[in-house]
C-alpha positions in Angstrom: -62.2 96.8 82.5 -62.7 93.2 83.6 -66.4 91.8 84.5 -66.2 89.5 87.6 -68.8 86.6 87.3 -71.3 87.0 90.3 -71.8 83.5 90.2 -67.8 82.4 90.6 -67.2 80.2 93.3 -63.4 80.3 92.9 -60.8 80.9 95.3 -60.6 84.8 95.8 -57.3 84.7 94.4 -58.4 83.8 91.2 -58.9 86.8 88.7 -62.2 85.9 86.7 -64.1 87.4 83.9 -67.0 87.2 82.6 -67.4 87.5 79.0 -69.8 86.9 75.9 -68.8 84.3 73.3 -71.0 85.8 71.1 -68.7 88.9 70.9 -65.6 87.2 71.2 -63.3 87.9 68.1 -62.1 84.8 66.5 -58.4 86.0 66.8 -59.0 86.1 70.7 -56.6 84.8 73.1 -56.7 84.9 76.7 -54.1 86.0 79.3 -52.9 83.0 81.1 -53.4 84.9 84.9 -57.0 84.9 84.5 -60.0 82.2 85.0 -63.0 82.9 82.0 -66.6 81.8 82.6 -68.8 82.1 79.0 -72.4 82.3 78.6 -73.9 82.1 75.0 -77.2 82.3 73.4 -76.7 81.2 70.4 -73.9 79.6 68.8 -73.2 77.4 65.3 -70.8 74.3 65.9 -68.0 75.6 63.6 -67.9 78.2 66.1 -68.2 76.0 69.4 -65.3 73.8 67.7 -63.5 77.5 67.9 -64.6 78.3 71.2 -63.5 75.7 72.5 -60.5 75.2 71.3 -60.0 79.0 73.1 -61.3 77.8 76.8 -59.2 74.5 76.4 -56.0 77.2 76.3 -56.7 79.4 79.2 -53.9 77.9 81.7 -55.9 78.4 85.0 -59.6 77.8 83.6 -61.6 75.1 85.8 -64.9 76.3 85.3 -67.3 76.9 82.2 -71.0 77.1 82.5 -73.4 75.2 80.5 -74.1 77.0 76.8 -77.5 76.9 78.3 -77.6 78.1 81.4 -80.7 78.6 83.8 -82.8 81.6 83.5 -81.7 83.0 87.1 -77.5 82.9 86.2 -78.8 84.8 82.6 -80.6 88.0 84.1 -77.3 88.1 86.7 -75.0 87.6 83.9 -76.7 89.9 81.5 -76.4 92.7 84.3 -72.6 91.6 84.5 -72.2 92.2 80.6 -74.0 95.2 80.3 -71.1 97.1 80.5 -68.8 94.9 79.0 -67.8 95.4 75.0 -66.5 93.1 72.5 -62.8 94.6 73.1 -62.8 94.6 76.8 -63.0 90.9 76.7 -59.7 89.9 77.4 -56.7 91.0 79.6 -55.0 92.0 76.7 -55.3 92.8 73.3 -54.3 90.2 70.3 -51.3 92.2 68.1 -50.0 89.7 65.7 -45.7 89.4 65.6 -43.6 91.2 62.9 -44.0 88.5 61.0 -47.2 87.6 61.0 -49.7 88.7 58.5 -53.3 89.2 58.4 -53.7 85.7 56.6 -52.8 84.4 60.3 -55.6 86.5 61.9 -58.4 83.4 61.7 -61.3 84.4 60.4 -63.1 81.2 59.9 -62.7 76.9 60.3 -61.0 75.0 57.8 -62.8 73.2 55.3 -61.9 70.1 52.8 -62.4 71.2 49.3 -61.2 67.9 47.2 -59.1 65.6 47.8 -57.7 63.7 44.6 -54.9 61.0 43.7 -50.9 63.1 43.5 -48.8 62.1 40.6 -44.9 61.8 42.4 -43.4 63.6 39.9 -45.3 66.4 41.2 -44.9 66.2 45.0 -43.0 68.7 47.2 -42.3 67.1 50.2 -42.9 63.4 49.9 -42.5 60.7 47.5 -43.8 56.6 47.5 -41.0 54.6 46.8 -40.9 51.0 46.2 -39.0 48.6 48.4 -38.2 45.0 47.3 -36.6 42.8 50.2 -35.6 39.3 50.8 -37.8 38.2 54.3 -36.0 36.0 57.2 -37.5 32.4 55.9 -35.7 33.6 52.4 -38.8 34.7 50.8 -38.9 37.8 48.3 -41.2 40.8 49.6 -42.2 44.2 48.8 -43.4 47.2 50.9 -44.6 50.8 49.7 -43.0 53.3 51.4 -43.4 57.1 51.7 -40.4 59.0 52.0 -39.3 62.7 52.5 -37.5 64.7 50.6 -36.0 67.3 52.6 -33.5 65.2 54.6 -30.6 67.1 55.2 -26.7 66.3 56.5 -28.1 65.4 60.0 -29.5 62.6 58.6 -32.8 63.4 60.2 -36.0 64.6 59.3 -37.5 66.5 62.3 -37.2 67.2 65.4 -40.0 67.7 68.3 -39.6 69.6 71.7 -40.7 68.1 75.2 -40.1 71.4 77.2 -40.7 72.8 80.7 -41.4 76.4 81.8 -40.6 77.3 84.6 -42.2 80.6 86.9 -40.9 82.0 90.0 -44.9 81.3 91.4 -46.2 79.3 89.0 -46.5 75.3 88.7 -43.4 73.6 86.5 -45.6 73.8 83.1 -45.3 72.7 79.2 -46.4 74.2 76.2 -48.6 72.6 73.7 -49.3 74.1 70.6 -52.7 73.4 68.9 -53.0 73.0 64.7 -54.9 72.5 61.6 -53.8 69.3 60.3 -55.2 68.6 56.9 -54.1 65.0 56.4 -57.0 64.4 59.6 -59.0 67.4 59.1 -58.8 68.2 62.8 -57.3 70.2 65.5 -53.9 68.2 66.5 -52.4 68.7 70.4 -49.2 68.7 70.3 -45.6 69.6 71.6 -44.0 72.3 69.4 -41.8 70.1 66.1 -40.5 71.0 63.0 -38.3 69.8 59.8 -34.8 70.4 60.6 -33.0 72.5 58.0 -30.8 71.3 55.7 -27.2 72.4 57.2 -28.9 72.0 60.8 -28.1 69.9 63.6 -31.2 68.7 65.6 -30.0 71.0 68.5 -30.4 74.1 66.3 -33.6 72.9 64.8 -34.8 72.8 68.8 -34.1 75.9 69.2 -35.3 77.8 66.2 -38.2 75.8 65.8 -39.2 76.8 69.4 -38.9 80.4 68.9 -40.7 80.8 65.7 -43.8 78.3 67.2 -43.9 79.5 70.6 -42.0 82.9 70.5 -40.0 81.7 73.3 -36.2 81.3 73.8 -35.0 77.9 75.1 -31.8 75.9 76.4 -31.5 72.3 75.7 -31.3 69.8 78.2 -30.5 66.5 75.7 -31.4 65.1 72.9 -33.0 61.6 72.3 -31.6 59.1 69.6 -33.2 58.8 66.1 -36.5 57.6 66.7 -39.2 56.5 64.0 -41.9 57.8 62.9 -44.1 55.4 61.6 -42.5 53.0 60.6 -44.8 50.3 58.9 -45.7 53.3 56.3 -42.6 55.4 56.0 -38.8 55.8 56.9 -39.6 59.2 58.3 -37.9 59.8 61.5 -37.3 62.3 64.3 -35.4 63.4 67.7 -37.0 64.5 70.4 -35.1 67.4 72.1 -35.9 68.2 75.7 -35.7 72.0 76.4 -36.5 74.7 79.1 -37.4 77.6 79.6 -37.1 80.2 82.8 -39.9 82.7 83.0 -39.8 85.8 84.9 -42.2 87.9 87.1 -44.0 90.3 85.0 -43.1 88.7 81.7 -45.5 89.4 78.4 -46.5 86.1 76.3 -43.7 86.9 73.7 -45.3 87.3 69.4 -44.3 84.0 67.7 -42.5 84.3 64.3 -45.2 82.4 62.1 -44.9 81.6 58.3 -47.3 82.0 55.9 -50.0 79.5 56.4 -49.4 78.8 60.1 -52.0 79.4 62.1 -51.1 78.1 65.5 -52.1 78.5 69.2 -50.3 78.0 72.3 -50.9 76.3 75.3 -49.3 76.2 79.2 -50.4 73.1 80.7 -49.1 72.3 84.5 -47.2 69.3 83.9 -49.3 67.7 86.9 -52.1 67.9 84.9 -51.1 67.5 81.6 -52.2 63.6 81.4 -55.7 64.9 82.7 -56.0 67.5 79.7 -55.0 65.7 77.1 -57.7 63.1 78.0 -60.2 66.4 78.2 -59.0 67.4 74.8 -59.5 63.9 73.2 -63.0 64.3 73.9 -63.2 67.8 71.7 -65.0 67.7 68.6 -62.6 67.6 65.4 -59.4 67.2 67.9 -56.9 65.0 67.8 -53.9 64.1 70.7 -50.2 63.5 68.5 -48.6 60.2 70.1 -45.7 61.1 71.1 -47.3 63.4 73.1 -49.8 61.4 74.5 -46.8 58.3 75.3 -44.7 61.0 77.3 -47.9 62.3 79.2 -49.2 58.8 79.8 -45.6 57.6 81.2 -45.5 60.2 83.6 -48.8 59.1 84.6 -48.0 55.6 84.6 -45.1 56.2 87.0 -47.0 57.8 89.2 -49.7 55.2 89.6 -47.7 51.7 88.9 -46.9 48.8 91.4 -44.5 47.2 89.8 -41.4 48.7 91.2 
């Protein structure tokens, strides 16, 4: 059962509910169809940051009242919640994929216990190499550089994947995905990416990658040349694959095919608006917008304001 807010000034086509962050699980995820308004009485910030980070990924959500709201919109949403219990507060119930186990269900905020200095002889994934170079005036140079070590046959490290969905009645949208990154400590926005596989091309990276992030299938519409990464502090470097996806009537959000240790959440943005949210989600506590990201959004936006041709 589904609490309408008697406060919602929305459009009458807009589904709304009204629910209780205070009894909202932390594995909650909304349905994308529906609008959610939140009151709260008390709440810690490790658990705003959460909260947040839920309301920010509700596709059609425009409105959420103040965490302290007047006295008159508590006694009308208190009458509203009566009925309502901690699992009828979303339009569907969180089941995690086949291949998800419970150490994805999230039960709490990541915390920084130390961070120390890495011998190289015991890294995994990167190393620092040492690179001596002759300058253009003929002068002899050096530059630290870190380095992957899972480059495969394609040459390439990783790929990432601009993508549009597309719905017989909805807006042309993109998925974000939204994750833990401990090299910030913070919440990253981003477009779905990955390491492509040794044997892989950055096509069939695209695609997998896609899949096991966002539990969606996907056809490729190009790929971009080798691009860097950052390149004053690594030779790291990346594609960026542009893929789509067609969405039907009636279709479930599909489970996503998570490895251990990923905890990540997903995120339809219209594309019209996806400039204006990303601003919005720059201003969230402990979150962080990734570049590339941020470039393509502020490009589209840039072409649609210029005056320059």
């Amino acid at each position: 059962m589904q609490v309408l807010d008697p406060l919602c000034k929305c459009p009458s086509s807009v589904k709304c509910i009204l629910v209780c962050s205070d009894v909202i699980p932390l594995n909650l995820t909304f349905s994308m169809q529906y609008q959610v308004h939140v009151i709260s009485t008390k709440i810690s910030r490790p658990y705003a940051t959460h909260l947040q980070h839920i309301l920010i990924s509700t596709i059609s959500m425009k409105q959420v009242y103040s965490l302290k709201p007047s006295p008159t919109r508590i006694r009308l949403w208190t009458a509203a919640l009566s009925s309502l219990s901690p699992t009828q507060t979303s339009s569907r119930k969180y089941h995690p994929s086949s291949k998800t186990k419970m150490s994805h269900q999230k039960t709490q905020e990541p915390v920084i216990n130390k961070v120390s200095e890495l011998p190289v002889d015991q890294a995994k994934w990167v190393t620092l190499k040492r690179v001596d170079y002759t300058d253009q005036v003929g002068k002899q140079r050096t530059w630290e550089v870190a380095t992957r070590k899972t480059r495969g046959k394609a040459g390439v490290d990783a790929v990432a994947m601009g993508n549009v969905l597309l719905h017989p009645s909805r807006p042309a949208s993109t998925m974000l995905v939204i994750q833990y990154r401990p090299p910030l400590d913070a919440y990253t926005v981003e477009w779905p990416a990955g390491l492509i596989d040794a044997e892989e091309t950055a096509e069939q990276a695209a695609v997998r990658e896609f899949k096991e992030e966002t539990g969606y299938d996907c056809s490729v519409l190009s790929v971009s040349p080798v691009q860097a990464a950052d390149p004053g502090m690594t030779d790291a470097n990346m594609q960026l694959v542009m893929v789509e996806v067609k969405l039907r009537e009636g279709d479930e959000e599909p489970d996503q095919r998570l490895e251990d240790g990923e905890h990540i959440q997903r995120v339809v943005v219209p594309l019209s608006e996806l400039y204006d949210r990303l601003v919005e989600y720059s201003k969230a506590d402990r979150t962080i917008i990734a570049a590339k990201l941020f470039h393509f959004a502020a490009g589209m936006k840039f072409t649609q304001t210029q005056k320059y041709f």
